[in-house]
C-alpha positions in Angstrom: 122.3 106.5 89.7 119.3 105.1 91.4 117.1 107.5 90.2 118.3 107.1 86.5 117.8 103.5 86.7 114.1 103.5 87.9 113.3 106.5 84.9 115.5 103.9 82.5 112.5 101.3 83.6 109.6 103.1 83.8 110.5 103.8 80.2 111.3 100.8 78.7 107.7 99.9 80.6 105.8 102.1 78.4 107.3 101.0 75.6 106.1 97.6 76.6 102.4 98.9 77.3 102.1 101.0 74.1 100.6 98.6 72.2 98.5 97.0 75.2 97.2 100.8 75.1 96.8 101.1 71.5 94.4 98.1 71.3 92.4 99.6 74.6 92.2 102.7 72.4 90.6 100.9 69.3 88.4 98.5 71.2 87.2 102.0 72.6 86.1 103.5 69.7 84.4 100.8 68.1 80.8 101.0 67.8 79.5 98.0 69.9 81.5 98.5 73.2 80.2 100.8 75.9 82.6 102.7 76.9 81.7 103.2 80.4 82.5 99.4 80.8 86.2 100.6 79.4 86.4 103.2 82.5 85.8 101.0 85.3 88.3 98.6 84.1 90.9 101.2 83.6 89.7 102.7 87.3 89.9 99.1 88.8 93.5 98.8 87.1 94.7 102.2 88.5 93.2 101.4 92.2 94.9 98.2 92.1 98.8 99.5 91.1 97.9 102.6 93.4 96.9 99.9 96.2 99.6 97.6 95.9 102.4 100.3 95.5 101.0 101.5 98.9 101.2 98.6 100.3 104.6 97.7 99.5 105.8 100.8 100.8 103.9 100.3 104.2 105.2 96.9 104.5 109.0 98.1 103.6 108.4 100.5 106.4 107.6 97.8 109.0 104.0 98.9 109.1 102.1 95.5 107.9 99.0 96.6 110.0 98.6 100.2 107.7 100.0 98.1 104.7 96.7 95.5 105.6 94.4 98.4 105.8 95.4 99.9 102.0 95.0 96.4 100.5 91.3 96.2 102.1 90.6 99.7 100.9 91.6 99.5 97.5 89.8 96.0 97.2 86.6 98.1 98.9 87.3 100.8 96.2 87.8 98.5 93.6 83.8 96.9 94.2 82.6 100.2 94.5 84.0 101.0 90.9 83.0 97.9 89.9 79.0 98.4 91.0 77.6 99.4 87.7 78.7 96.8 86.0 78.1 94.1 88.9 74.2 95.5 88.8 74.1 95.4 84.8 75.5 91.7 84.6 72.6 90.8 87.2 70.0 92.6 85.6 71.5 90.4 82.4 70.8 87.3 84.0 67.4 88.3 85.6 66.4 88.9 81.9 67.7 85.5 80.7 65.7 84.1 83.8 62.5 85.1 82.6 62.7 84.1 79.2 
């Protein structure tokens, strides 16, 4: 019962996200947006449910010290994802600096 319950949410959950998806999906394909920029976000966003799911479990498991350690890695993961477009919002602002 368990089991069917959890599928019965994960379900109506996507049926929730479709359109969330949907717009993702269009913002992709337009001309004026990078792309790239659309992959770390979706890379930060799976690091961060991966990370927190993790965590819960380790916590649930009476292990807060491993369930610590996850957090700090997927936050450490999460910046090294994010590098590319930490540098190009920097290099933005050097080039507003010098004008």
């Amino acid at each position: 019962m368990t089991i069917l319950t959890a599928i019965l949410i994960l379900l109506a959950v996507f049926q929730q996200v479709a359109p969330f998806l949907e717009e993702i999906e269009a913002i992709a394909q337009s001309e004026s947006f990078d792309s790239g920029y659309l992959l770390v976000l979706l890379k930060a966003v799976g690091i961060t449910l991966v990370g927190q799911t993790t965590s819960s479990l380790c916590k649930d498991a009476g292990e807060s010290t491993l369930a610590f350690a996850v957090e700090l890695a997927s936050k450490a993961a999460i910046l090294l994802v994010s590098l590319p477009v930490i540098l190009k919002i920097f290099e933005y602002l050097s080039e507003i600096l010098r004008i």
